[in-house]
N, C-alpha and C positions, 0 to 999 in steps of 0.2 A: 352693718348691712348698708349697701351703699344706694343713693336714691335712684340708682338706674336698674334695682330690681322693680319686677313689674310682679303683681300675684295678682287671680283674678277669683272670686269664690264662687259657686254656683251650686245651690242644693234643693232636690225634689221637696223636701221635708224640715230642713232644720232651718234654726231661727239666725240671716244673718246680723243682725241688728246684733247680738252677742259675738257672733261668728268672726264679721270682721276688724272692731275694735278690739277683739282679744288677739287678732294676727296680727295686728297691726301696730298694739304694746307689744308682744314678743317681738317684733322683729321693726326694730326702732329705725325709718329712715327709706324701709320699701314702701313701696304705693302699693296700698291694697285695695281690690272695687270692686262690686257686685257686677258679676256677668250682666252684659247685654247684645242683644244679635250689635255688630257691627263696631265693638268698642276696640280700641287700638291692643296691639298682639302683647301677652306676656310673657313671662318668663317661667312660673309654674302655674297652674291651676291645684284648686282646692276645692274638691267636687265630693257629691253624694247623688248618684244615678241624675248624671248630667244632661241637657240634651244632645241630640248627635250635633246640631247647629254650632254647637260651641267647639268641638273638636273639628268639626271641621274649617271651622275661621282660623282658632288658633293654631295657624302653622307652625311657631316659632319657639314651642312649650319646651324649656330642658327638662322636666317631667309633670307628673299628674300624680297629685295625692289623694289616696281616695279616704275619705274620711268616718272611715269601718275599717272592721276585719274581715269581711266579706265583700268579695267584688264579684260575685257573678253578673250581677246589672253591667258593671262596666263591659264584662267580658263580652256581651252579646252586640253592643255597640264597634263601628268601625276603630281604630285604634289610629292614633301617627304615628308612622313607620319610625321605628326607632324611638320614641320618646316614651322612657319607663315609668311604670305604675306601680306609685309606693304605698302600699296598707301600711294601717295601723299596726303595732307589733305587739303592745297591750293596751296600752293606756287606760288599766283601772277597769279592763272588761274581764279579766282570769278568775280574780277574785270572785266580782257577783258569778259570773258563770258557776262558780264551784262551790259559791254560797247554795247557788239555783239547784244545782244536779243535789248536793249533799240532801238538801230537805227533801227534793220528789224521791232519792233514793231512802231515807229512812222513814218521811213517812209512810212508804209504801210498805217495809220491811215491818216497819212497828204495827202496822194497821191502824193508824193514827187516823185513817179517812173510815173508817169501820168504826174505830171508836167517834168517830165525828157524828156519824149517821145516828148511832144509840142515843148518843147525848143529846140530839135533837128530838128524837124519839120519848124520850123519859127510860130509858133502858139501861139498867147497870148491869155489864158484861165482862165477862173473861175472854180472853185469849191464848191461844198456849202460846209461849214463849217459840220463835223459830231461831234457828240456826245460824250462823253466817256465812258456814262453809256451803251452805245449802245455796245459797242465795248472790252465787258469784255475779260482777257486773261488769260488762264489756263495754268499752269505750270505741266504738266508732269515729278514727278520725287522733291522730296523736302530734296535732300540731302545738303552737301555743297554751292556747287555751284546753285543748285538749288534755296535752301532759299534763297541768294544773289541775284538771278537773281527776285525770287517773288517780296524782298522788294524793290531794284531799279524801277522797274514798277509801279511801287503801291506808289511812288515818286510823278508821273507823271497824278496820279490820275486819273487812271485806275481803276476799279474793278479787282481782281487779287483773283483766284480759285489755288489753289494748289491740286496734289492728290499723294500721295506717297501708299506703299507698307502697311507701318503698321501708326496707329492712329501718328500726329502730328498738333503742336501747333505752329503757326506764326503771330506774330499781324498784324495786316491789310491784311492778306491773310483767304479767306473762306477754310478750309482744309476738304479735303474727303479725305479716303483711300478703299483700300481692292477691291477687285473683284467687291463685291456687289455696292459700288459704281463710278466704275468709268462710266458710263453711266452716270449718273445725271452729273459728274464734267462737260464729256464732253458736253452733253446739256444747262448747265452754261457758258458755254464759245466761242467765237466766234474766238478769236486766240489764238492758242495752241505751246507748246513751249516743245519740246521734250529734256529731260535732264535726262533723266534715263539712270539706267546700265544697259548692252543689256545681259540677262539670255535667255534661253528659254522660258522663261512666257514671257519675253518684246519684243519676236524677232517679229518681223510685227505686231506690236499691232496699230500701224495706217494704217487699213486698209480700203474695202469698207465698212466694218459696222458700226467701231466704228467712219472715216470720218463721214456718214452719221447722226450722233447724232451732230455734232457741228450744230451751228447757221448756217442760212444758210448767205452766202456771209462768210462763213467761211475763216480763214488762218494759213498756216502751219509752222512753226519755227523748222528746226530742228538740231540739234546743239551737237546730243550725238552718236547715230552711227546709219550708212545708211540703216544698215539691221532690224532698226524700223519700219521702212515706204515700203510698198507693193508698188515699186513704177506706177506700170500699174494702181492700185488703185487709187492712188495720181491723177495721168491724167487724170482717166474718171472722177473722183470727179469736177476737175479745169475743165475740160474742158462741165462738161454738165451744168455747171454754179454753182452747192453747194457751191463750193469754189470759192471764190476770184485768189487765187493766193498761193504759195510758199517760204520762204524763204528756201535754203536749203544749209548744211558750211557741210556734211555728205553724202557720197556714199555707196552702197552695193559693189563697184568694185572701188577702188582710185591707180590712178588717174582717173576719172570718162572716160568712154569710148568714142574716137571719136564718134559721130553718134548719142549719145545717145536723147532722146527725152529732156529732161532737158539744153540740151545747147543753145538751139534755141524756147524754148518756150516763148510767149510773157506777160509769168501770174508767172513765173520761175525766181529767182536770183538765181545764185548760187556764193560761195565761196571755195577754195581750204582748206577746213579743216585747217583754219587759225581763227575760233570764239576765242580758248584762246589755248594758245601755252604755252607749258612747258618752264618757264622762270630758266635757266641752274642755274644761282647763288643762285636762293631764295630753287630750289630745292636739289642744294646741302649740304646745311647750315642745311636743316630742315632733309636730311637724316644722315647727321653729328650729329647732337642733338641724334636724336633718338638710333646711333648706340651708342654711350655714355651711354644713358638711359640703354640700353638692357646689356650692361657691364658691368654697377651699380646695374644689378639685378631690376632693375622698368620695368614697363610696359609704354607700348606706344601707341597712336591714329592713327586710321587707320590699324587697325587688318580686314584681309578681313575675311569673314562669307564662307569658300569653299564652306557649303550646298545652301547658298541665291544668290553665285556668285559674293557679291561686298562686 
């Protein structure tokens, strides 16, 4: 790497004090420096929900890596004509995701929160054993981390429905796509696992109608972002009995709000948007590779689609 790359880092939330001296060993020889309004132009940016100030200084960016698997923040900002935006591809978030889904799906199946409640109670209780043909689970969303999350399930010998955007192939997963059928997916499926990119076609797509297609003793997983789920919907669902219950690691407002009807419900987990956490080393190495790549003149995985949003 030669000293006339420029990289410049900028994040809402993450710590760069780690950030830039782990960019900065990978990639032996570029200048790397913490964003400031007015600083001289770079060559890439290394952002997490940037400000729009910085994109618009930076003229000069041969791209912008965003440092997630999710860009919708990016998406809603102005963009530089022409200059692509690279997500993460996994770096170490498939796994925890599928760690996260696999426990909300069995403890839910097991009634492992049922038995939690007695054991606090002083209560020794039976259960009947269910089924698993009973208790199919639909994957909302069969990207990355998605497939990952299908085929871990489907381990555990589950039935496992997948539906994504356009036509796709997953062994052991029954795949639907497109408009036309998401309806059937979700009348296939009794727990549902939300893992899609949040666009305007995905923003409240779990609501009172399309809740109302799942099985009934339905359950909710949702694990990609909060402003999927209508959440007043979600309640009257759970609460006039459709649904069983919720898992939920994703809010419309985070930190989720005192008061909120989710913190105190008795059919509700939640989790502090901790399902899979961008692991710092694996995501630096894999932005290191790529910025190499793009300096070599090759192309690289994980080019966002600005018209589809992910």
């Amino acid at each position: 790497m030669t000293t006339s790359v420029r990289i410049t880092y900028s994040s809402a939330d993450q710590d760069e004090a780690s950030w830039i001296p782990g960019l900065q060993a990978a990639l032996p020889g570029a200048e790397v420096s913490l964003w400031q309004p007015g600083v001289p132009q770079a060559d890439y940016a290394v952002v997490w929900k940037p400000p729009q100030q910085l994109l618009d200084e930076q003229r000069g960016l041969k791209a912008i890596f965003n440092t997630g698997a999710g860009v919708d923040a990016m998406m809603k900002l102005r963009l530089p004509s022409g200059v692509p935006v690279i997500r993460l591809d996994d770096a170490g978030m498939s796994v925890q995701m599928a760690e996260y889904v696999c426990h909300a799906v069995i403890r839910h199946f097991r009634e492992f929160d049922g038995y939690e409640a007695d054991m606090a109670s002083g209560k020794w209780s039976f259960r009947k054993p269910r089924s698993r043909i009973d208790y199919p689970v639909g994957v909302l969303g069969l990207g990355v981390l998605g497939e990952r999350v299908a085929k871990a399930v489907a381990q555990f010998d589950f039935p496992v429905n997948g539906w994504s955007r356009s036509p796709k192939t997953v062994e052991g997963v029954q795949c639907f796509h497109g408009a036309a059928q998401l309806d059937a997916f979700l009348a296939a499926s009794r727990i549902v696992v939300c893992l899609l990119p949040l666009t305007p076609e995905t923003d409240s797509i779990l609501n009172a109608r399309t809740l109302a297609q799942l099985r009934p003793g339905g359950y909710v997983i949702n694990v990609a972002r909060g402003a999927h789920v209508v959440d007043a919907d979600l309640l009257a669902a759970i609460d006039s009995g459709h649904l069983a219950g919720a898992t939920l690691d994703v809010f419309r407002v985070e930190p989720l709000p005192k008061g909120h009807a989710f913190w105190s419900h008795p059919h509700i987990t939640i989790t502090p948007h901790t399902s899979a956490r961008t692991l710092r080393s694996e995501s630096i190495a894999q932005i290191a590779r790529k910025i190499a790549a793009l300096q070599g003149g090759q192309t690289v995985a994980g080019t966002v689609d600005a018209a589809r949003g992910y």
